[in-house]
KOLPAFI-570761 format. One record per residue (C-alpha): x, y, z. Coordinates in Angstrom, 1 decimal, always signed. Example, Ala and Ser with C-alpha at 12.3 -4.5 7.8 and 13.67 -1.06 7.14 Angstrom:
<pts>
@c1=+12.3 | c2=-4.5 | c3=+7.8
@c1=+13.7 | c2=-1.1 | c3=+7.1
</pts>
This chain:
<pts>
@c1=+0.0 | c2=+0.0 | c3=+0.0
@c1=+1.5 | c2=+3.5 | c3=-0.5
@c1=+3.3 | c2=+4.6 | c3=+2.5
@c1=+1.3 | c2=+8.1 | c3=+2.5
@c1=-2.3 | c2=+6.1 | c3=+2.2
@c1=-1.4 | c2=+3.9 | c3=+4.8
@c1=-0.5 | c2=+6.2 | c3=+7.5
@c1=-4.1 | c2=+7.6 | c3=+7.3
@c1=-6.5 | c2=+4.5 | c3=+8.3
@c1=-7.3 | c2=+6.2 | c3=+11.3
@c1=-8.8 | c2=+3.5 | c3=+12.4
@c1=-5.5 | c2=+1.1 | c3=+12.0
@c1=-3.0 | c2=+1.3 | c3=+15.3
@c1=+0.2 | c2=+3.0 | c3=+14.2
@c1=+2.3 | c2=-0.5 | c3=+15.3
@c1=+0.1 | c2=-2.5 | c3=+12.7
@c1=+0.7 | c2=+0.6 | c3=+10.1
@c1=+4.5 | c2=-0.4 | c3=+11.2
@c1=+4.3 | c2=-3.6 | c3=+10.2
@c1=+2.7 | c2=-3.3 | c3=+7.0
@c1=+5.6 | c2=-0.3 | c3=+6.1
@c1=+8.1 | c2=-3.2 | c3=+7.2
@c1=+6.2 | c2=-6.0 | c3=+5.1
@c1=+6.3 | c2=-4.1 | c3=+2.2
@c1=+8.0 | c2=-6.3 | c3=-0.9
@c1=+9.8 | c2=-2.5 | c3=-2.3
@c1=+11.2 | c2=+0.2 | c3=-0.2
@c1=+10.4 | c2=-1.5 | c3=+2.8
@c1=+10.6 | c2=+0.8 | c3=+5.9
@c1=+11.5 | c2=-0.6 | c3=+9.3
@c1=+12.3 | c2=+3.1 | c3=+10.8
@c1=+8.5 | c2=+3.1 | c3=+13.0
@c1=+9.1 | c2=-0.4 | c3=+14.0
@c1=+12.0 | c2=+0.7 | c3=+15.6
@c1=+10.2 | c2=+3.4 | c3=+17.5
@c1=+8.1 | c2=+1.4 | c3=+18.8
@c1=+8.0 | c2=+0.8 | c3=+23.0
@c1=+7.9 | c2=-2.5 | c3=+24.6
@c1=+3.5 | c2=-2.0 | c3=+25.3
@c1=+3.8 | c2=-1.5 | c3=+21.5
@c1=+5.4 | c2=-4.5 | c3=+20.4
@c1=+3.0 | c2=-6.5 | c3=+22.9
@c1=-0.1 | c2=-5.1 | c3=+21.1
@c1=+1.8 | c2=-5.9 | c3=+17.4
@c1=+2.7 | c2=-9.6 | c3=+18.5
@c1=-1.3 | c2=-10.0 | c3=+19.8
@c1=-2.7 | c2=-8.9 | c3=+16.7
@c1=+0.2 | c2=-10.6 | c3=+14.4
@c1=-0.3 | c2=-13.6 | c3=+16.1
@c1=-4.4 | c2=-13.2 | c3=+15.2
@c1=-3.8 | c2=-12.4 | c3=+11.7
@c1=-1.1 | c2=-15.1 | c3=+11.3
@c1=+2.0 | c2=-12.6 | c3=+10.7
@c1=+4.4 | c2=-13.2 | c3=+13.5
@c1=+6.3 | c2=-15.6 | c3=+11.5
@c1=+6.8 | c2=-13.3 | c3=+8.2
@c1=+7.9 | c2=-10.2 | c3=+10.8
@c1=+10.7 | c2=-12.2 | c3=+11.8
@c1=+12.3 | c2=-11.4 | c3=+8.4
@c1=+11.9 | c2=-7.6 | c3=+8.8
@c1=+12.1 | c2=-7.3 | c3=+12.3
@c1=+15.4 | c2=-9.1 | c3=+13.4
@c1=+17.4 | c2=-5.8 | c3=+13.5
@c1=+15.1 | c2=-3.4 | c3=+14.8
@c1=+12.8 | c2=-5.1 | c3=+17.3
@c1=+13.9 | c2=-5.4 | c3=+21.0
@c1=+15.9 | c2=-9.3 | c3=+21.6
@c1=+12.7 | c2=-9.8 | c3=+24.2
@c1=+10.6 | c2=-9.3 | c3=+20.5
@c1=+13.3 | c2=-11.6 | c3=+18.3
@c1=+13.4 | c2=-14.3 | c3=+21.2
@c1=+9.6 | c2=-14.8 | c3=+21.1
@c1=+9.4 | c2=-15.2 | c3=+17.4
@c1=+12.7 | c2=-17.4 | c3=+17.0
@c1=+10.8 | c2=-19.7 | c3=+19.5
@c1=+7.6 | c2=-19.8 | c3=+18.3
@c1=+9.5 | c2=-20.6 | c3=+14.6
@c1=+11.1 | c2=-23.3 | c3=+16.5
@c1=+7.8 | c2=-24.4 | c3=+18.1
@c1=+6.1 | c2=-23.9 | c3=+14.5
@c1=+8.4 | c2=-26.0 | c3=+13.0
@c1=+7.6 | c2=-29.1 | c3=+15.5
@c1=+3.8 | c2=-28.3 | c3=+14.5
@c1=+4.5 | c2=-28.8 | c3=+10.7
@c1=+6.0 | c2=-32.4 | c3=+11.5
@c1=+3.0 | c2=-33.1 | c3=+13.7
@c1=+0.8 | c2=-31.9 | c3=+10.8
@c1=+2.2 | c2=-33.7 | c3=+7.9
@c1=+2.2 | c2=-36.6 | c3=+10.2
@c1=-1.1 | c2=-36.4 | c3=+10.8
@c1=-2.1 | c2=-35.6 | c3=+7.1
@c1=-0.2 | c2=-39.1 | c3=+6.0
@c1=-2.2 | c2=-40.9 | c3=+8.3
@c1=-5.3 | c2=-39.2 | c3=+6.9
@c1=-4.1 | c2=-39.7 | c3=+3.2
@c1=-3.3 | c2=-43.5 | c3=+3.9
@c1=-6.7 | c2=-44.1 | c3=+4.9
@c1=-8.6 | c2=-42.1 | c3=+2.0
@c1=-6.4 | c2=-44.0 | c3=-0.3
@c1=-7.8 | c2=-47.4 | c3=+1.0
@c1=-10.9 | c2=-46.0 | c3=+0.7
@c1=-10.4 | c2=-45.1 | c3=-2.7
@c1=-11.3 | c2=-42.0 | c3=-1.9
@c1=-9.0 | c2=-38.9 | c3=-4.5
@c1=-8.3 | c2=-35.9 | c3=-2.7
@c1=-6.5 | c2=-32.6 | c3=-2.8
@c1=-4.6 | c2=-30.8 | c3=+0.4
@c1=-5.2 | c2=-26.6 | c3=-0.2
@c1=-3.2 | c2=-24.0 | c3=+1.8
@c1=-1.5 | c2=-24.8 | c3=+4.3
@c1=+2.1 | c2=-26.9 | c3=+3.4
@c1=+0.8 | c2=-26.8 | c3=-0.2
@c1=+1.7 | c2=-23.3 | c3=-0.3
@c1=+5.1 | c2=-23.4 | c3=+0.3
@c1=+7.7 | c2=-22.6 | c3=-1.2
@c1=+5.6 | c2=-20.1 | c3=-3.8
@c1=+3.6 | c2=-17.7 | c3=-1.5
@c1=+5.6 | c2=-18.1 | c3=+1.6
@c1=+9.7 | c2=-18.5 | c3=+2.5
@c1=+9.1 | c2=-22.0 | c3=+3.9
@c1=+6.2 | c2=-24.5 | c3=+5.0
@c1=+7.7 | c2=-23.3 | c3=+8.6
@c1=+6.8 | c2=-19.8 | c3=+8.2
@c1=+3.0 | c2=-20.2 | c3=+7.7
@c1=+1.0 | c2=-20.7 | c3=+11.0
@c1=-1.5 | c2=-24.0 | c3=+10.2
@c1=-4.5 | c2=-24.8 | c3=+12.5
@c1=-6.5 | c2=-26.8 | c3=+10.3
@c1=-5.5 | c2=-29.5 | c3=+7.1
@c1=-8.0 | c2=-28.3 | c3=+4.2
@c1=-8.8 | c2=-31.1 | c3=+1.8
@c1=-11.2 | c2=-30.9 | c3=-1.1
@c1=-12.6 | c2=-33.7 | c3=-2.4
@c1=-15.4 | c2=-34.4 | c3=-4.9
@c1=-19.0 | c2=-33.8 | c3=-3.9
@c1=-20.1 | c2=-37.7 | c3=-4.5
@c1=-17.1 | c2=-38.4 | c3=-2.7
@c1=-17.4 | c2=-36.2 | c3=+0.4
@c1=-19.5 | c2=-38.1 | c3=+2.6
@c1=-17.7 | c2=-41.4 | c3=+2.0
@c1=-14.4 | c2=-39.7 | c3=+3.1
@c1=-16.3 | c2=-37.6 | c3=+6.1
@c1=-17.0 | c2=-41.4 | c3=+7.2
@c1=-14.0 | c2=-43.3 | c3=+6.9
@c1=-12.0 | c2=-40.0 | c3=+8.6
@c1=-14.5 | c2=-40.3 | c3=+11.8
@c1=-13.5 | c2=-44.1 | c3=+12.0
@c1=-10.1 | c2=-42.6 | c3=+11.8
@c1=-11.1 | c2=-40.6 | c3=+15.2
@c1=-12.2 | c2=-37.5 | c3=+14.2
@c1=-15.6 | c2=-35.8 | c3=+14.7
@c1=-17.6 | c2=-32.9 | c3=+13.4
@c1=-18.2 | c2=-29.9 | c3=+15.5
@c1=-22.0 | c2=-29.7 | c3=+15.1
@c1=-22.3 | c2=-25.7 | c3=+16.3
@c1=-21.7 | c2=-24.0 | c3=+12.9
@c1=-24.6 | c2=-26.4 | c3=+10.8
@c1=-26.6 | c2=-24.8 | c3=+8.2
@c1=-24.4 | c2=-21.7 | c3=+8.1
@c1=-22.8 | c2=-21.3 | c3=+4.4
@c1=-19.4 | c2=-22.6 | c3=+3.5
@c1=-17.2 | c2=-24.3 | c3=+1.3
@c1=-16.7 | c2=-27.4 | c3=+3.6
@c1=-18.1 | c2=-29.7 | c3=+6.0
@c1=-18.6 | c2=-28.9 | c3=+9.8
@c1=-14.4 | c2=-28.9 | c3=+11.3
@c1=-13.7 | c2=-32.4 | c3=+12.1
@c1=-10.9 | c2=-32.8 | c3=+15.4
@c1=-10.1 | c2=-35.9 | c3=+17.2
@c1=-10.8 | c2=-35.9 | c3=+21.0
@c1=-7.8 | c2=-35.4 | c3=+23.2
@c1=-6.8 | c2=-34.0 | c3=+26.4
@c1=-4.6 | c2=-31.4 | c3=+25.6
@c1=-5.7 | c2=-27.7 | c3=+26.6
@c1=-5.0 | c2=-24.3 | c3=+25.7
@c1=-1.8 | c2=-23.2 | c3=+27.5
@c1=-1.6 | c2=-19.5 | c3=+25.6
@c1=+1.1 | c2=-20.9 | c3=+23.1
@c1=-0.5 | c2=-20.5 | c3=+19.4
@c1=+2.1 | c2=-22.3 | c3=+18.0
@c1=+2.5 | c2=-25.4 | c3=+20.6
@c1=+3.7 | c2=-28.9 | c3=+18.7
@c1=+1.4 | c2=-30.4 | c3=+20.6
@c1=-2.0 | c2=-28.8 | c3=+19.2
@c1=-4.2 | c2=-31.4 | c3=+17.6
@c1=-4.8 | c2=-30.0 | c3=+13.7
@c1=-8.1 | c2=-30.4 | c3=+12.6
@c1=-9.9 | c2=-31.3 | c3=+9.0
@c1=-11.6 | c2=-28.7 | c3=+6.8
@c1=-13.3 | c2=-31.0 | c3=+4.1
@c1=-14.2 | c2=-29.1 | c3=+0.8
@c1=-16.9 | c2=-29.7 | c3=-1.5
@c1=-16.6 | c2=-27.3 | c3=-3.6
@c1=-13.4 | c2=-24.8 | c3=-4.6
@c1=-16.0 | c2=-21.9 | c3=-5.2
@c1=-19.4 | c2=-22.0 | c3=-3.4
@c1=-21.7 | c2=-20.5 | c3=-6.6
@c1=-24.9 | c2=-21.1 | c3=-4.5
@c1=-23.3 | c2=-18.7 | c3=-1.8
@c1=-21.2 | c2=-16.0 | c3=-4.0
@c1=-24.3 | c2=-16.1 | c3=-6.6
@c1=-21.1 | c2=-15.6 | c3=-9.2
@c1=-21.0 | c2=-18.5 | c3=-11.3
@c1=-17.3 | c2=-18.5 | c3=-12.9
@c1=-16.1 | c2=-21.1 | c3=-15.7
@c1=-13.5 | c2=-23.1 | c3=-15.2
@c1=-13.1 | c2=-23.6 | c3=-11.7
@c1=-14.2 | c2=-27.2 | c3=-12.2
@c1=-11.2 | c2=-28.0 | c3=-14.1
@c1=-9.3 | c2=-27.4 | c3=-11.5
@c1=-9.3 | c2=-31.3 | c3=-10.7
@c1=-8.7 | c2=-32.0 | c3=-13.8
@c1=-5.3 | c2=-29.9 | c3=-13.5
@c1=-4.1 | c2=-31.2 | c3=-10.8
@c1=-1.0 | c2=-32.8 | c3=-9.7
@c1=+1.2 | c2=-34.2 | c3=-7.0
@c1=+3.4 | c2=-31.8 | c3=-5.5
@c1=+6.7 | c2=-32.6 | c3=-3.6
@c1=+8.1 | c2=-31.0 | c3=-0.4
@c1=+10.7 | c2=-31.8 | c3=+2.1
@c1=+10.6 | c2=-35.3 | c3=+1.0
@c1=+6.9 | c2=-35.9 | c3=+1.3
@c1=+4.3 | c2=-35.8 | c3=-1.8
@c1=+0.8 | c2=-35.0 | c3=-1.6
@c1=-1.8 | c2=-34.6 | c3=-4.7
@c1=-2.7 | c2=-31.0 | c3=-5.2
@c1=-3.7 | c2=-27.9 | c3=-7.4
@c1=-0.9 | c2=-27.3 | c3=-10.4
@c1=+0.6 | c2=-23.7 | c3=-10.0
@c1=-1.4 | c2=-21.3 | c3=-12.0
@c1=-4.6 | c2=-23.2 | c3=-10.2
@c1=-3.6 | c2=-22.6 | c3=-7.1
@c1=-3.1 | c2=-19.4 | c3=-7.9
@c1=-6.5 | c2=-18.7 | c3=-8.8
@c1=-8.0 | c2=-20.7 | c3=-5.8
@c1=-5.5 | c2=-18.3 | c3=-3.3
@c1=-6.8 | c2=-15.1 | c3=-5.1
@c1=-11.0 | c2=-16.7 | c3=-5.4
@c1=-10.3 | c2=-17.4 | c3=-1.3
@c1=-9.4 | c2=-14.3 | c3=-1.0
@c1=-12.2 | c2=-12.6 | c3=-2.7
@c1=-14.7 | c2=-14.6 | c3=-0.9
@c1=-13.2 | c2=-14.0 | c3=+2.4
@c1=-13.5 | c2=-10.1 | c3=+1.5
@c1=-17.4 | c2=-10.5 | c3=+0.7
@c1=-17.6 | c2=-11.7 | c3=+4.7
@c1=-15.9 | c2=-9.2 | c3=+5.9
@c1=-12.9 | c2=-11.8 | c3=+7.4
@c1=-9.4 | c2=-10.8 | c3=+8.1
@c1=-7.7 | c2=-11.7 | c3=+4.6
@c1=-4.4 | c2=-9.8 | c3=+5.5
@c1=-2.3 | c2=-12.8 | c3=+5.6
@c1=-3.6 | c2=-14.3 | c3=+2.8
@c1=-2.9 | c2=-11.3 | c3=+0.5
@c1=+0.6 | c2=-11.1 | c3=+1.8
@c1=+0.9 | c2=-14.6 | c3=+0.6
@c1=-0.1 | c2=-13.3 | c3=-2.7
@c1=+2.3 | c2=-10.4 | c3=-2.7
@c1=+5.1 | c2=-12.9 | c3=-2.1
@c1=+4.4 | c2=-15.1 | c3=-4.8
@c1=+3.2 | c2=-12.1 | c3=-7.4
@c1=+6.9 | c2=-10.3 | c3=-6.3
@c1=+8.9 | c2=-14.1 | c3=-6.8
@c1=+7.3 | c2=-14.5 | c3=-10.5
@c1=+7.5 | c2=-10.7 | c3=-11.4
@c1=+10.2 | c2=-11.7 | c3=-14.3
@c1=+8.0 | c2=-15.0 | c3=-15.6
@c1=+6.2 | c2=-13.7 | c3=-18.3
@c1=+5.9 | c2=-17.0 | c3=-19.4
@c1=+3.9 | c2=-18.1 | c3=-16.8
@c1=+1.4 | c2=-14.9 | c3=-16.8
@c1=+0.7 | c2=-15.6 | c3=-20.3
@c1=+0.1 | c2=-19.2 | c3=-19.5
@c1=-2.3 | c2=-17.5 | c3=-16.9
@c1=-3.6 | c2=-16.1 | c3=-19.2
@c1=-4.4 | c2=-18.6 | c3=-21.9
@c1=-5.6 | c2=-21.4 | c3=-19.2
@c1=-8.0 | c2=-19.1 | c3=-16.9
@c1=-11.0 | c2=-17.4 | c3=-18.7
@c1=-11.4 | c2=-13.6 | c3=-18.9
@c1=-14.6 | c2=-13.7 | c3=-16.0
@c1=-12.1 | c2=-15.6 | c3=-13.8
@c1=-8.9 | c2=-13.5 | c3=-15.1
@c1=-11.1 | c2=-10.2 | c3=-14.0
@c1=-11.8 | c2=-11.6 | c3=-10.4
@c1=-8.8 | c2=-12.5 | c3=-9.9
@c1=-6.6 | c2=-9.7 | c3=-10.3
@c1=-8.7 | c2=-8.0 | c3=-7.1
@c1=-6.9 | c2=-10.3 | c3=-5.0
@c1=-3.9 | c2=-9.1 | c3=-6.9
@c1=-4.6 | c2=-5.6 | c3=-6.8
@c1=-4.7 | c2=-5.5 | c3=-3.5
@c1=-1.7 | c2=-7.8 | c3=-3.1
@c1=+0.3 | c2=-4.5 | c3=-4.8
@c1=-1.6 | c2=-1.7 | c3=-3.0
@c1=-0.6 | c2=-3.1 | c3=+0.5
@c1=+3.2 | c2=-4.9 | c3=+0.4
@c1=+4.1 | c2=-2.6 | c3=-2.5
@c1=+5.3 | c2=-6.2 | c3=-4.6
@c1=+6.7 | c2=-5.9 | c3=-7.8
@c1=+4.3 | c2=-7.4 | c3=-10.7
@c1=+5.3 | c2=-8.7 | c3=-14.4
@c1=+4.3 | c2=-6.8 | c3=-17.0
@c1=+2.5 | c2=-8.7 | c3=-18.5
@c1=+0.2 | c2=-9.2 | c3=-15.4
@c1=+0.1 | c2=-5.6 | c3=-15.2
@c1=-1.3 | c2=-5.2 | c3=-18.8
@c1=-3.6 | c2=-7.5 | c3=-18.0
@c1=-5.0 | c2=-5.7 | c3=-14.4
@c1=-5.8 | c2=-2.8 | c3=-17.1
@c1=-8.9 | c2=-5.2 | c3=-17.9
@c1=-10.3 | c2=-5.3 | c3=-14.4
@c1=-14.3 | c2=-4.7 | c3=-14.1
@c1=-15.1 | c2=-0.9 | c3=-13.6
@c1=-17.6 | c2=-1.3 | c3=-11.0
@c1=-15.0 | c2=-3.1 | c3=-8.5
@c1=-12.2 | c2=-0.8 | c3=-10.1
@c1=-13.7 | c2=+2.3 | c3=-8.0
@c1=-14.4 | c2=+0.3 | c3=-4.9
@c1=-10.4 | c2=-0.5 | c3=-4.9
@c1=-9.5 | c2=+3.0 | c3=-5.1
@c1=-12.2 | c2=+4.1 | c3=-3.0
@c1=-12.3 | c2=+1.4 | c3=-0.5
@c1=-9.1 | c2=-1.0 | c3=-0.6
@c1=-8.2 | c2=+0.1 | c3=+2.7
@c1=-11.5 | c2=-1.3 | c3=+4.0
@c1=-10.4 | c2=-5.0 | c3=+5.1
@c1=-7.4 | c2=-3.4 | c3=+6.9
@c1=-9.9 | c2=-1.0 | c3=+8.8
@c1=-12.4 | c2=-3.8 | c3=+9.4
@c1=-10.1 | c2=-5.2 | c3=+11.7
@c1=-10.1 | c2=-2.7 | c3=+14.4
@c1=-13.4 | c2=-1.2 | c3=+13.8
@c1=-16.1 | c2=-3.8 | c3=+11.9
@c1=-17.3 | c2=-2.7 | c3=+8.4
@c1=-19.4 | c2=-4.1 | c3=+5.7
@c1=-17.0 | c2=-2.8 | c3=+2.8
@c1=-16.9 | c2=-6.1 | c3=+1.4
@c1=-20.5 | c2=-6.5 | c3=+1.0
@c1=-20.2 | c2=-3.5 | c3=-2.1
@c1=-17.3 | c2=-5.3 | c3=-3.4
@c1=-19.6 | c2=-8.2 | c3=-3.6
@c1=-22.3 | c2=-6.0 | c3=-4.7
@c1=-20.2 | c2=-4.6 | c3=-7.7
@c1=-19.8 | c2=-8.0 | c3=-9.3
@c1=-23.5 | c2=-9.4 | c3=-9.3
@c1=-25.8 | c2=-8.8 | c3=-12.3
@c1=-29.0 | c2=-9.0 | c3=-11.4
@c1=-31.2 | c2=-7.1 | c3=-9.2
@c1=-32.5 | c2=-10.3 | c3=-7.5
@c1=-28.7 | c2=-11.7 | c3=-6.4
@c1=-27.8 | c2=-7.8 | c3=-5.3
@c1=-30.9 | c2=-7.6 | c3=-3.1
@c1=-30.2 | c2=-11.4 | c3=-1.3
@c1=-26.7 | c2=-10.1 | c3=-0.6
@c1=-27.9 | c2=-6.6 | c3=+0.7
@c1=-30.2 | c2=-8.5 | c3=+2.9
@c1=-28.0 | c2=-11.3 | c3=+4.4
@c1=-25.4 | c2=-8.4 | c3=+4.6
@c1=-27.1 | c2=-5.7 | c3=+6.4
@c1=-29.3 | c2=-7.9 | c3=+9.2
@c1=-28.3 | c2=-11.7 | c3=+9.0
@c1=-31.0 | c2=-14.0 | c3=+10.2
@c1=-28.9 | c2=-16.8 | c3=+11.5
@c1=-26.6 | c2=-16.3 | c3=+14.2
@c1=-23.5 | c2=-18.5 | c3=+15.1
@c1=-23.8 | c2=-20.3 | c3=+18.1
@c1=-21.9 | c2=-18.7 | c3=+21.6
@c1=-19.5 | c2=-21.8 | c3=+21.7
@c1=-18.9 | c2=-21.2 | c3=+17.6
@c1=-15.5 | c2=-20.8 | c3=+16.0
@c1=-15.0 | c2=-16.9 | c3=+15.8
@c1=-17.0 | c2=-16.1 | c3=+18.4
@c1=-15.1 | c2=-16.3 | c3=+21.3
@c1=-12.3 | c2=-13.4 | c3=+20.2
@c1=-10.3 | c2=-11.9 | c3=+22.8
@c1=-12.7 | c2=-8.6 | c3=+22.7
@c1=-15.6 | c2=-10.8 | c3=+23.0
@c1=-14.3 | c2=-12.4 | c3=+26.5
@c1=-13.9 | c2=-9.1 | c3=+27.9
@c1=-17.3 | c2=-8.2 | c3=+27.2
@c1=-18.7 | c2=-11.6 | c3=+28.4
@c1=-17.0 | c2=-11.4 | c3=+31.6
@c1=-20.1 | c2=-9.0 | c3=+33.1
@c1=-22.6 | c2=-11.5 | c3=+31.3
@c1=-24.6 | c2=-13.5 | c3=+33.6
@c1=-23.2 | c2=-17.3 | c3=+34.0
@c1=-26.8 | c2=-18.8 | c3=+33.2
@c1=-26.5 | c2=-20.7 | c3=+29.8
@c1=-30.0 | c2=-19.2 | c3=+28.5
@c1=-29.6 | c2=-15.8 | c3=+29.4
@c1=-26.3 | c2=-15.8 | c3=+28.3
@c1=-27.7 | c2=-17.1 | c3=+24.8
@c1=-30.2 | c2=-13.8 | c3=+25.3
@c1=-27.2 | c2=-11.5 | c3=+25.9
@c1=-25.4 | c2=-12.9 | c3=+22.6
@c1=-28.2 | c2=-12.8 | c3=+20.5
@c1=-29.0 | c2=-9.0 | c3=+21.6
@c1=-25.2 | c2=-8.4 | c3=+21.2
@c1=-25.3 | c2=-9.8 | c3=+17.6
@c1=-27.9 | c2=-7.3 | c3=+16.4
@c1=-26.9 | c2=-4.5 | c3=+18.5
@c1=-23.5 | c2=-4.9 | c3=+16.7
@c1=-25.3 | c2=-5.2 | c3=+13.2
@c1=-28.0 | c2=-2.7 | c3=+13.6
@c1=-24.7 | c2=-0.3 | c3=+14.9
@c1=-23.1 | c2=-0.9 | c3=+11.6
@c1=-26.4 | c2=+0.0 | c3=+9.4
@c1=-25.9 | c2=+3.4 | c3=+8.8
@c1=-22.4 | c2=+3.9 | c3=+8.3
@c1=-22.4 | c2=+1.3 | c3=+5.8
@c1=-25.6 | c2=+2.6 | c3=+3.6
@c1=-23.1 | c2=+5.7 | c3=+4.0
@c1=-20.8 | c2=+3.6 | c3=+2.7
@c1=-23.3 | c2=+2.6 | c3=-0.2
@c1=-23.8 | c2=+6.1 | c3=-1.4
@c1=-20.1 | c2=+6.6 | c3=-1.6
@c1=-19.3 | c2=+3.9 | c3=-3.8
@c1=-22.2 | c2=+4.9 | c3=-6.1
@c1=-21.2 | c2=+8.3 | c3=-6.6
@c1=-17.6 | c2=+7.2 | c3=-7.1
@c1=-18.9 | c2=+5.2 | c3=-10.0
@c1=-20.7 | c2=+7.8 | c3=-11.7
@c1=-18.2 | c2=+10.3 | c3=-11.5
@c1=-16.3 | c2=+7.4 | c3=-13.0
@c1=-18.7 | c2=+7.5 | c3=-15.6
@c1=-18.9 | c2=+10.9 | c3=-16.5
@c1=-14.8 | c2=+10.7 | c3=-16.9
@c1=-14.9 | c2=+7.8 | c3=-19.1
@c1=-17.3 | c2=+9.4 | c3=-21.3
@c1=-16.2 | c2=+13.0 | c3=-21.3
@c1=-12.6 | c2=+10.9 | c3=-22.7
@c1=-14.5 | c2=+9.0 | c3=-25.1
@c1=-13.9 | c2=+9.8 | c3=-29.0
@c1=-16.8 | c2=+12.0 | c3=-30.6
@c1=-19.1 | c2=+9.7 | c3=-33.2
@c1=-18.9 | c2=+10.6 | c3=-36.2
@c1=-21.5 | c2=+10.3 | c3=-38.7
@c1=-20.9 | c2=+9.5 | c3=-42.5
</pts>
């Protein structure tokens, strides 16, 4: 993101504007990192640790950063390398028993990203092993992994996704404040589908030949079966777009993208592969997840990839110079920005208005005990709620549309922004255009 833009997200702390200054792929600046005080880096290492970044700092931050700072990230690399062992364990024993079940599957994310969008499979945080396999397929492999010991947690049902409810084995270990302890139990994220059309209402051709593409990939000695390069690419960029329509932190994610757009800057071969195997719809989508990959870590892109971005849809082209900084915001203080973006790319009236309703005043709720629910603002809050499991279930319910009907105005606000950025969008592409002229 340009250094001058950055600085004024008021509603970003100045250590997190810090890091992104230091993250950036050109020019990087490490000067406000270093004038940062010890309560500082606390707050930075909290929210890096959140958004998955405390492993990519350490690159940026060995010089400046206090040795209490460089100790605490050198160990959690060394406990985060453990985890990956434990993982990869954990995914062979998975992928031996899919395999006697003659069940195909691909891993996503994760180890499969490395070593293109981040500096090693050790320097990417993992919680959770993301498979995809086919839809006939999913229940068989949902079966044969619970007679493997893990079990679906039941509390997120019936709320959209892209895979079945997170499967985890039943252990005894317990939270001891360490996100990166070895001895963490992964869990499962089954995928049915590599982009949820029935969702997104965006249908987009060619993401079913994904599986078709696919291949096994080797890493450190162990090979797994998963998406070819350039499709990989476009399922990072189509998770990230789809994490922006939800308004979810995608912060690491583009800055896996930045890495990997910055690494292949001088493969013009490959872009024009790109460009020749994924379809213009898919191209256009796309390249938001790359545009923002170059607004905020400043990475270098090839020039062919650039010619391309030229082509991105109009409508989302002003809500990326209006309101890229959005997601970054929406960390600190909620917004609905991503519900415009998602806006901007439907094309009927009946798909905007489901989206405008689901986004302005949701009628499901997640469960108290859900995944995403229990955030470290949300336990200070709960701490005065009463300890009766109903009325607690009131007081999260109230605080659920309190926090949505809070959000109303200033994203309609929002709304009317974004419209009359496109018009005046308009009006300049036409007062540019070449005069008919009539023969």
């Amino acid at each position: 993101m340009d250094r001058e833009h950055t600085r004024k997200l008021l509603d970003v702390p100045s250590y997190v504007v810090a890091a992104i200054d230091a993250l950036q792929f050109r020019s990087s600046e490490t000067a406000a990192l270093e004038r940062l005080a010890d309560k500082d880096w606390q707050a930075l290492l909290q929210f890096a640790d959140l958004a998955h970044l405390t492993l990519p700092l350490l690159r940026v931050c060995k010089e400046v950063a206090p040795e209490w700072v460089s100790s605490r990230i050198e160990q959690n690399l060394v406990d985060n390398r453990q985890r990956v062992v434990a993982i990869k364990s954990a995914y062979r024993e998975i992928a031996q028993t899919l395999a006697v079940a003659n069940i195909d599957h691909l891993v996503l994310k994760g180890f499969a990203l490395a070593p293109e969008f981040i500096e090693g499979e050790e320097f990417r945080f993992q919680s959770d092993i993301d498979l995809y396999c086919l839809e006939q397929t999913i229940s068989q492999a949902c079966r044969a992994l619970t007679d493997l010991g893990y079990f679906p947690d039941r509390t997120l049902d019936g709320f959209p996704s892209d895979h079945l409810p997170i499967m985890a084995k039943k252990t005894k270990w317990k939270w001891r404040g360490n996100m990166y302890d070895p001895e963490m139990p992964p869990s499962i994220d089954l995928h049915f589908c590599l982009w949820n059309v029935d969702e997104t209402r965006i249908a987009i051709d060619g993401v079913s030949k994904f599986w078709d593409g696919r291949s096994t990939r080797k890493n450190h000695g162990s090979s797994f079966p998963a998406l070819n390069t350039l499709d990989n690419l476009g399922y990072c960029a189509l998770h990230i777009l789809r994490d922006l329509f939800r308004c979810d932190w995608v912060i690491h994610h583009v800055y896996e993208m930045a890495w990997f757009l910055h690494h292949h800057a001088d493969d013009d071969e490959l872009w024009k592969k790109w460009i020749a195997s994924h379809g213009e719809d898919m191209r256009s989508l796309e390249t938001i997840s790359f545009w923002l990959a170059r607004d905020w870590f400043q990475c270098d892109l090839s020039p062919v990839l650039a010619a391309e971005m030229h082509k991105i849809l109009p409508l989302s082209d002003a809500f990326l110079k209006e309101f890229s900084s959005s997601p970054l915001a929406g960390m600190f203080s909620p917004n609905k920005g991503g519900m415009w973006l998602h806006l901007c790319l439907l094309r009927t009236v009946k798909d905007r208005l489901a989206i405008m309703k689901k986004g302005l005043m949701p009628t499901r709720i997640p469960a108290l005990s859900a995944p995403g629910q229990n955030t470290t603002k949300t336990r200070k809050v709960r701490r005065f709620w009463p300890k009766q499991p109903h009325i607690r279930d009131v007081f999260h319910v109230t605080f659920r549309v309190a926090f949505h009907l809070r959000l109303l105005i200033p994203t309609l606000y929002n709304g009317f922004r974004l419209w009359y950025c496109q018009q005046q969008g308009r009006k300049s592409l036409n007062q540019h255009a070449p005069s008919s002229i009539s023969i």
